[in-house]
C-alpha positions as CSV (number, residue, x, y, z in Angstrom):
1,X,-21.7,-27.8,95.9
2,X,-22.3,-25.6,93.3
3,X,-18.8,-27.1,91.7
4,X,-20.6,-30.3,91.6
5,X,-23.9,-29.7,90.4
6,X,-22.1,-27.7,87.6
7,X,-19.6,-30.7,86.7
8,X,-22.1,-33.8,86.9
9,X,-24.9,-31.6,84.7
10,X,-25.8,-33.3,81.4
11,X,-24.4,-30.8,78.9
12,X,-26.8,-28.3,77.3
13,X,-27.5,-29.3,73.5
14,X,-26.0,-26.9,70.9
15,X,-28.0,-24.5,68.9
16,X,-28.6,-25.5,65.5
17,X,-26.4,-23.1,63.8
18,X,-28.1,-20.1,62.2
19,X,-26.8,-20.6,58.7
20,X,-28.9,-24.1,58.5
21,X,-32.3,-22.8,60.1
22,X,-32.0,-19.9,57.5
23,X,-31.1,-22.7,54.2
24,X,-34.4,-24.6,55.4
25,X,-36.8,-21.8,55.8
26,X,-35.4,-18.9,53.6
27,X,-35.6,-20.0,49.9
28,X,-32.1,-19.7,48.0
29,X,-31.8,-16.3,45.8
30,X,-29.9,-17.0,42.2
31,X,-26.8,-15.1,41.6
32,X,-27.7,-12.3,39.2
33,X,-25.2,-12.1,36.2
34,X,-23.7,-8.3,36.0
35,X,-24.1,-6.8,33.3
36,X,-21.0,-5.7,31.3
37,X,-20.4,-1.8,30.3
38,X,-22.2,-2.1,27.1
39,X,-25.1,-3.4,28.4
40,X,-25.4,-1.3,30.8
41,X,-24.9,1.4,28.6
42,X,-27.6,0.1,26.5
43,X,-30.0,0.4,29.4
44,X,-29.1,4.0,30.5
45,X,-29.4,5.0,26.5
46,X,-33.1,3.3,26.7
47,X,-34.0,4.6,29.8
48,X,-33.2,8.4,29.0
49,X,-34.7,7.9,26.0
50,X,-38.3,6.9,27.7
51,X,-38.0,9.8,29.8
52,X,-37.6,12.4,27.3
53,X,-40.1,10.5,25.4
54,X,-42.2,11.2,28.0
55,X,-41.7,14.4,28.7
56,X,-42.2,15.5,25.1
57,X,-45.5,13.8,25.1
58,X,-46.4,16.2,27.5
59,X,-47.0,19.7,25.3
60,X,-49.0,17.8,22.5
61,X,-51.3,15.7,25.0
62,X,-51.9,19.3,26.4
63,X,-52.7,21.4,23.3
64,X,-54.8,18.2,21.8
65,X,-56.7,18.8,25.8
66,X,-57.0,22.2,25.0
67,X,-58.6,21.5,21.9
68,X,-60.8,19.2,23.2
69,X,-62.4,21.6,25.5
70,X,-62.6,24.3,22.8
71,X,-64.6,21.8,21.0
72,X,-66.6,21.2,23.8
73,X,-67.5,24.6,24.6
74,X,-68.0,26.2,21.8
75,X,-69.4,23.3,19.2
76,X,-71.4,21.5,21.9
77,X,-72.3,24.2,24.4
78,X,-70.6,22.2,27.4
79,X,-69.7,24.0,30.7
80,X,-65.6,24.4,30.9
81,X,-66.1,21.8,33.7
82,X,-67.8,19.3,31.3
83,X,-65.4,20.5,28.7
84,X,-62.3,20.4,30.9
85,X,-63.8,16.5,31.9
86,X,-64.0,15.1,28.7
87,X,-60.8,16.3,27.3
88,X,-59.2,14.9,30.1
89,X,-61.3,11.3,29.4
90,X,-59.5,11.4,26.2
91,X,-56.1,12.3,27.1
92,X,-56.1,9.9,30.0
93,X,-57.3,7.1,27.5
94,X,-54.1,7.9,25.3
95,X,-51.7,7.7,28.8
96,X,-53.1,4.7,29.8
97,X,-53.4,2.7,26.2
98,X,-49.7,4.1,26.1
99,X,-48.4,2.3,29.6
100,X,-50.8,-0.5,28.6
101,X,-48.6,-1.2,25.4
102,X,-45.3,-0.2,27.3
103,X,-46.1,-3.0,29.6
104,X,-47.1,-5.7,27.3
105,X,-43.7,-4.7,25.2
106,X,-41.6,-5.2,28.4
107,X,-43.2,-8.6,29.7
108,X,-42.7,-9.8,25.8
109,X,-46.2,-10.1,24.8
110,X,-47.3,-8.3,21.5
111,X,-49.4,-5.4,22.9
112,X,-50.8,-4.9,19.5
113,X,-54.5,-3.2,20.1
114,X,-52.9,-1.2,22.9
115,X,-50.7,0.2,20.5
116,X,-53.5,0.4,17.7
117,X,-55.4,2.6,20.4
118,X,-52.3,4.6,21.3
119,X,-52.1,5.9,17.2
120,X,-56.0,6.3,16.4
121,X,-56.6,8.2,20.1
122,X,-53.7,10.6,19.1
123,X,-55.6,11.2,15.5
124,X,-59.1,11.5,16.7
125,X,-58.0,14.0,19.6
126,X,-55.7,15.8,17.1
127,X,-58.5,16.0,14.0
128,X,-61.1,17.0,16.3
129,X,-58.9,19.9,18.0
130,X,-58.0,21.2,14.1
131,X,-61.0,20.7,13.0
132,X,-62.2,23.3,15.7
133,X,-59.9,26.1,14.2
134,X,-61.8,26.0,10.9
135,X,-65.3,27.1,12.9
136,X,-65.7,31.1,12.7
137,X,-67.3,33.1,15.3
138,X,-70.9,33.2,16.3
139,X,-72.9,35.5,14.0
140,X,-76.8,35.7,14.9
141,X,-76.8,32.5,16.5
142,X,-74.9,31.0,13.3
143,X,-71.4,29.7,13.1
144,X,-69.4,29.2,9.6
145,X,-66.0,27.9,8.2
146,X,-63.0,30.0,8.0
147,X,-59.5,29.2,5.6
148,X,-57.3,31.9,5.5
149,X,-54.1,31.1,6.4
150,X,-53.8,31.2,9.6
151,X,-56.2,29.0,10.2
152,X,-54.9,26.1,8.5
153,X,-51.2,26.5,10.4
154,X,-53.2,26.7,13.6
155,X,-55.5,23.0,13.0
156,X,-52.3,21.6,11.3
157,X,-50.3,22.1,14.5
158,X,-53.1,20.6,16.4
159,X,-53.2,17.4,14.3
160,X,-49.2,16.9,13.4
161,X,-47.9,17.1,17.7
162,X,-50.3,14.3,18.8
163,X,-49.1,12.3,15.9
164,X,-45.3,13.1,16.2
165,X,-45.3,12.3,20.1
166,X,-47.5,8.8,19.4
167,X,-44.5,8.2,16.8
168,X,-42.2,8.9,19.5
169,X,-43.7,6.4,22.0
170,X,-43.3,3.4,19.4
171,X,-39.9,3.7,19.1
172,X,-39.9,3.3,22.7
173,X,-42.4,0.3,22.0
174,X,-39.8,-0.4,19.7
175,X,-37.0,-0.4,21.3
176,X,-38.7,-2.2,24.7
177,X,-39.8,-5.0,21.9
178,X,-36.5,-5.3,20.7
179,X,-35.1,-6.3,24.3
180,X,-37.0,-8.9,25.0
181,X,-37.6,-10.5,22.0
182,X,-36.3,-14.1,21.5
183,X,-34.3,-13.4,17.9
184,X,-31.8,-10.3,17.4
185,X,-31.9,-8.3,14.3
186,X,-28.7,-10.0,12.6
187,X,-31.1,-14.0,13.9
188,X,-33.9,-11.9,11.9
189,X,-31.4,-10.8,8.9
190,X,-29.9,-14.3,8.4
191,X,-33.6,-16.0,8.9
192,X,-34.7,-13.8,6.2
193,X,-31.8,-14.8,3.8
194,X,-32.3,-18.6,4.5
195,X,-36.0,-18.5,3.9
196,X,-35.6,-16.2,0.7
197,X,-32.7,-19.2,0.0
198,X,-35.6,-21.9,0.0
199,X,-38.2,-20.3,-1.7
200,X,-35.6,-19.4,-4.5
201,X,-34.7,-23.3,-4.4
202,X,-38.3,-24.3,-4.4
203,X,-39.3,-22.5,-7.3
204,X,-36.6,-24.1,-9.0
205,X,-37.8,-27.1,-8.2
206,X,-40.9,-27.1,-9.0
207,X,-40.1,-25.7,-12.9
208,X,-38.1,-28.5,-13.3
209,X,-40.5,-30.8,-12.5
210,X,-43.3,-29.5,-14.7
211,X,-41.0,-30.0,-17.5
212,X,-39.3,-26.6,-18.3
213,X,-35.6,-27.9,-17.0
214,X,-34.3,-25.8,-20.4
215,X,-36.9,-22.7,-20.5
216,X,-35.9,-19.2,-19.8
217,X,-37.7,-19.3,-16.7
218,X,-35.9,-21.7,-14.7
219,X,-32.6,-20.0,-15.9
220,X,-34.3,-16.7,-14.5
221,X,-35.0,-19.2,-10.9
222,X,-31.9,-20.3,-10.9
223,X,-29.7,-16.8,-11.4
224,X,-32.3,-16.0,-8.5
225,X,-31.4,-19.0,-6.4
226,X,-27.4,-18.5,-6.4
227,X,-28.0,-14.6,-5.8
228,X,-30.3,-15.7,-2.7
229,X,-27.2,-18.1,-1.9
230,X,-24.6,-16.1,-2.2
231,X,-26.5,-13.5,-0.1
232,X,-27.1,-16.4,2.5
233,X,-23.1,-17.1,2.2
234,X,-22.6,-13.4,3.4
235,X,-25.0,-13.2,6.4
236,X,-23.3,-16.5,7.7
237,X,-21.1,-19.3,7.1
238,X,-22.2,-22.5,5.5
239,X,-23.0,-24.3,8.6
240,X,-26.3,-26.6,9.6
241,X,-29.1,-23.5,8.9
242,X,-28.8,-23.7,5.3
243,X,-29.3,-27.4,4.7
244,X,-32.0,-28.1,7.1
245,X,-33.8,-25.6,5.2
246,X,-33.1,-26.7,2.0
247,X,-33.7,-29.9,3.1
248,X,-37.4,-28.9,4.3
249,X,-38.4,-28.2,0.8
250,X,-36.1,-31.1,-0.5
251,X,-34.1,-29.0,-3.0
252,X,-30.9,-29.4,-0.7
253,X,-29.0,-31.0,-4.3
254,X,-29.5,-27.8,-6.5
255,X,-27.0,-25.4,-4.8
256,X,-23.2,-26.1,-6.1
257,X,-21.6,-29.1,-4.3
258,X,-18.3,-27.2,-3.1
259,X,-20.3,-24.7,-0.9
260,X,-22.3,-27.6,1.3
261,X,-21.8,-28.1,4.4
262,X,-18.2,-28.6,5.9
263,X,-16.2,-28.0,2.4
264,X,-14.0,-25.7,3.3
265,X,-12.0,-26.1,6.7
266,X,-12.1,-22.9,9.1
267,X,-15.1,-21.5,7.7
268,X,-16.6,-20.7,10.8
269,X,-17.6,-22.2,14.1
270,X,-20.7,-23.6,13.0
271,X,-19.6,-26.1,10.3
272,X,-19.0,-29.5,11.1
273,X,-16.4,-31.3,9.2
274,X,-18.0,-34.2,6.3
275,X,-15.4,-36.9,5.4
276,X,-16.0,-37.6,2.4
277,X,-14.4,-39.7,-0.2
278,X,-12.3,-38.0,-3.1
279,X,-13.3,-39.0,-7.1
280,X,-11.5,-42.6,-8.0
281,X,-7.9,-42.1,-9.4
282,X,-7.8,-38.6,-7.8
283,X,-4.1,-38.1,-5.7
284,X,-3.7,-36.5,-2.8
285,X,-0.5,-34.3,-2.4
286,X,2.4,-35.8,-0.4
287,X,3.2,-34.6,2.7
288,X,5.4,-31.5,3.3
289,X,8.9,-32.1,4.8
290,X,10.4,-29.8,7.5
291,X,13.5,-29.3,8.7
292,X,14.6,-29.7,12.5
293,X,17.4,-27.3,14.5
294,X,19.9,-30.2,13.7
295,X,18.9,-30.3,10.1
296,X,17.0,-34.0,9.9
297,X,14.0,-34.0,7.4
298,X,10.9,-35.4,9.1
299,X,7.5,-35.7,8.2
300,X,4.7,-33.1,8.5
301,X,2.9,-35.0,11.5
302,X,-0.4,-33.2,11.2
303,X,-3.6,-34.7,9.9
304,X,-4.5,-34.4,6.8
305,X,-8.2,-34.3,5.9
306,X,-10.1,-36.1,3.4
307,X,-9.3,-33.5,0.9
308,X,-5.6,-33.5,1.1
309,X,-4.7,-30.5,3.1
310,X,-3.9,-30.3,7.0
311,X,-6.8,-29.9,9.6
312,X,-6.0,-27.0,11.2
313,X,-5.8,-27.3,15.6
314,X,-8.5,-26.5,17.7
315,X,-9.1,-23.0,18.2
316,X,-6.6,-21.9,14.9
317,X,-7.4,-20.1,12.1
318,X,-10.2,-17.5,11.6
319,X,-11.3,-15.8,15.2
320,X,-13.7,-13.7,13.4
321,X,-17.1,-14.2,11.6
322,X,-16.8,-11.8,9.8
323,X,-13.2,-12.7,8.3
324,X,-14.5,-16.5,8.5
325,X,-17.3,-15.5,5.5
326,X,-14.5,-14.3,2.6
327,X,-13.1,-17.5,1.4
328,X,-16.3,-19.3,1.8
329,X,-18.1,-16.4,-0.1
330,X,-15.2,-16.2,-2.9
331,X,-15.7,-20.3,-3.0
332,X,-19.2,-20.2,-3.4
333,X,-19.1,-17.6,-5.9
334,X,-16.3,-19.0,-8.1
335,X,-18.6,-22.5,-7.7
336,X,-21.6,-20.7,-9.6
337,X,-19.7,-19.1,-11.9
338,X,-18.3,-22.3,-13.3
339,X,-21.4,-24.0,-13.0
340,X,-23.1,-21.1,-15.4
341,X,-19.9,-21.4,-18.1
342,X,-20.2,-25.6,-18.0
343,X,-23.9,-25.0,-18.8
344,X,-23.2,-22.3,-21.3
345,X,-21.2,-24.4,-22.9
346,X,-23.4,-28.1,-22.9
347,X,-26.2,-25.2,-25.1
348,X,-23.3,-24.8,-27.9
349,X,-22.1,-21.3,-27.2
350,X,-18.5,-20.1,-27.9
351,X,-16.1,-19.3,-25.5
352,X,-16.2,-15.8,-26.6
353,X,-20.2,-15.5,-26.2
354,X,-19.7,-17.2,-22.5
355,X,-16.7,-14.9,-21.4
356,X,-19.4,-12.2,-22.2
357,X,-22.3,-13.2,-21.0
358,X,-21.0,-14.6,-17.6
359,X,-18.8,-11.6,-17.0
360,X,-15.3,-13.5,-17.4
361,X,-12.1,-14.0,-19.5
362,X,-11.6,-16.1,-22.2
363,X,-9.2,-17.8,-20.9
364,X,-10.6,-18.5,-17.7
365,X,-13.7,-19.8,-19.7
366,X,-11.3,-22.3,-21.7
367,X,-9.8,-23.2,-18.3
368,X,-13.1,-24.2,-17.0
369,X,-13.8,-26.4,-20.0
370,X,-10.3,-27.7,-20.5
371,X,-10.4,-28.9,-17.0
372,X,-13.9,-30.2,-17.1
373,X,-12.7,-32.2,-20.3
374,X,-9.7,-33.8,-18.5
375,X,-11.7,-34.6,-15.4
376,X,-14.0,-36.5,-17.6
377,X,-11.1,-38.7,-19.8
378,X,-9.9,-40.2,-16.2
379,X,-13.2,-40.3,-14.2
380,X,-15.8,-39.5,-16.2
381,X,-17.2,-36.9,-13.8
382,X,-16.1,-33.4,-12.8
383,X,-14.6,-33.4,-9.6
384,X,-15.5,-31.0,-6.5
385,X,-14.3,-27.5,-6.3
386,X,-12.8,-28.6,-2.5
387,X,-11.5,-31.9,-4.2
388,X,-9.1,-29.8,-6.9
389,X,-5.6,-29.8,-6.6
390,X,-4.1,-26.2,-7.4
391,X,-2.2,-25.8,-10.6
392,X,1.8,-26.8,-10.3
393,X,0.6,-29.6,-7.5
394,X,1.5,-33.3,-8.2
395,X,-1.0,-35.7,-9.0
């Protein structure tokens, strides 16, 4: 009967499995990226260094306390309770404007008067408490000022350790800042160089509008503008920064055209590669031959680039930044160098007075002009450093 009952029972339903019930009610946790050793490293370097920090604090906040009280009792006729009471107001003041500014450095907000309190409570506390060494003993109901010697090593002891520990906790502040803020040091570095690129090109600008294209000060603008560049060139590689910003102030056209964007393949990750169109009647070499394991000639097969040499593969060439920056720096500099001669020489100087003034041979002054003189004869225009064919190529 009990078979029966057991066999003709409608079948229980099946609990909803666990795993479900906990997606719909629990809410999903993000995977947390580990850190690598470095940066964990970093973080064990910062956080020993906020607990010495701390713990260094300690002495001064309690010899500035000290003071206090001394200053209390003895200037103002407080009780030691009173005394003891509103040296520790004071001190507690500093620890809390400290963690106050500690916190607003860690959630990335600036912090600024919590800091500002953390430097002028340390220097009240600290004057006060030195100031106190300078009062002599009671004399008839009359007090006066002492300065021997020992007097002023005991008040400037009392006003340097609240000062050195206030220093120490903002390089903590620092270093909290640092972490969280949205640009690193090199970001900062190379936005520095950019901007100090523009305002270089800006002032150029604007002298060459008022009129003074030939004066002495828009040569002084312009040795500043290809310094700023060339600084620029060594922070990063010619890459999209450098012509948006030039192109904010619209002075993009007065940096050398060989050192724009994308003129020199592999010079970095960040440049994108421009196509453009070499000078009329200018040749571009033929192709390389190689030679096969069973000796027939064939073609180099890769593609050649609008200025006549092979684009090298994806993910060839230079690995590093670092490395990535020579030729591009050596470019850009040879590019203002032969801009300076060409200009040199449209004033009427000798070859002799432009070797010296631009820091160069002779002979590579003449082989400036000689090719800037060629150029001209076929196209009437000087080509681009990245359009030139090395010496011995066929043209």
């Amino acid at each position: 009967m009990s078979t029966t009952a057991t066999t003709h029972a409608p079948p229980a339903p099946a609990p909803a499995p666990a795993s479900a019930s906990a997606a719909v009610t629990a809410p999903a946790v993000a995977p947390t990226t580990p850190l690598s050793p470095a940066e964990q490293a970093a973080r064990r370097a910062r956080q020993h260094a906020t607990v010495v920090a701390s713990l260094a604090a300690v002495v001064p906040t309690l010899l500035a306390a000290q003071g206090m009280a001394s200053v209390a009792m003895d200037v103002l006729g407080f009780t030691l309770v009173a005394a003891v009471g509103l040296a520790g107001f004071l001190e507690l003041a500093l620890v809390s404007s400290a963690l106050l500014a500690r916190a607003s450095a860690l959630a990335g907000r600036p912090g600024g008067a919590d800091a500002a309190a953390v430097w002028a409570v340390s220097a009240v506390s600290g004057l006060l408490a030195g100031t106190h060494e300078f009062v002599g003993p009671e004399v008839d109901g009359v007090r006066s000022w002492e300065s021997d010697p020992s007097t002023l090593l005991a008040a400037g002891v009392r006003v340097v350790a609240p000062l050195v520990a206030a220093w120490l906790w903002e390089r903590v502040l620092t270093a909290a800042r640092r972490e969280h803020a949205d640009r690193t040091l090199v970001e900062v570095r190379r936005d520095r160089r950019l901007l100090a690129v523009a305002r270089a090109a800006l002032v150029v600008r604007r002298l060459e509008e008022s009129g003074h294209a030939q004066g002495r000060r828009v040569r002084w603008a312009r040795r500043r503008l290809d310094r700023a560049h060339v600084a620029a060139l060594r922070a990063v590689p010619p890459g999209a920064d450098l012509p948006t910003v030039l192109a904010a102030v619209g002075a993009v056209d007065l940096l050398p055209t060989a050192t724009g964007l994308g003129r020199f393949p592999g010079s970095g990750a960040h440049a994108l590669p421009v196509e453009t169109a070499p000078p009329a009647g200018w040749r571009t070499p033929a192709p390389e031959t190689t030679l096969v394991e069973d000796g027939t000639e064939i073609a180099d097969a890769r593609h050649v680039g609008a200025f006549g040499g092979p684009v090298a593969p994806v993910g060839a060439g230079f690995t590093d930044t670092h490395t990535a920056q020579r030729p591009v720096v050596r470019a850009a500099e040879g590019a203002i160098r032969e801009a300076a001669i060409r200009q040199l020489a449209a004033s009427g100087l000798s070859q002799r007075s432009i070797a010296a003034r631009v820091g160069v041979s002779k002979s590579t002054v003449a082989r400036v002009l000689g090719a800037a003189v060629e150029v001209s004869q076929e196209t009437g225009a000087l080509p681009l450093l990245a359009h030139r064919v090395p010496a011995g190529a066929e043209r």
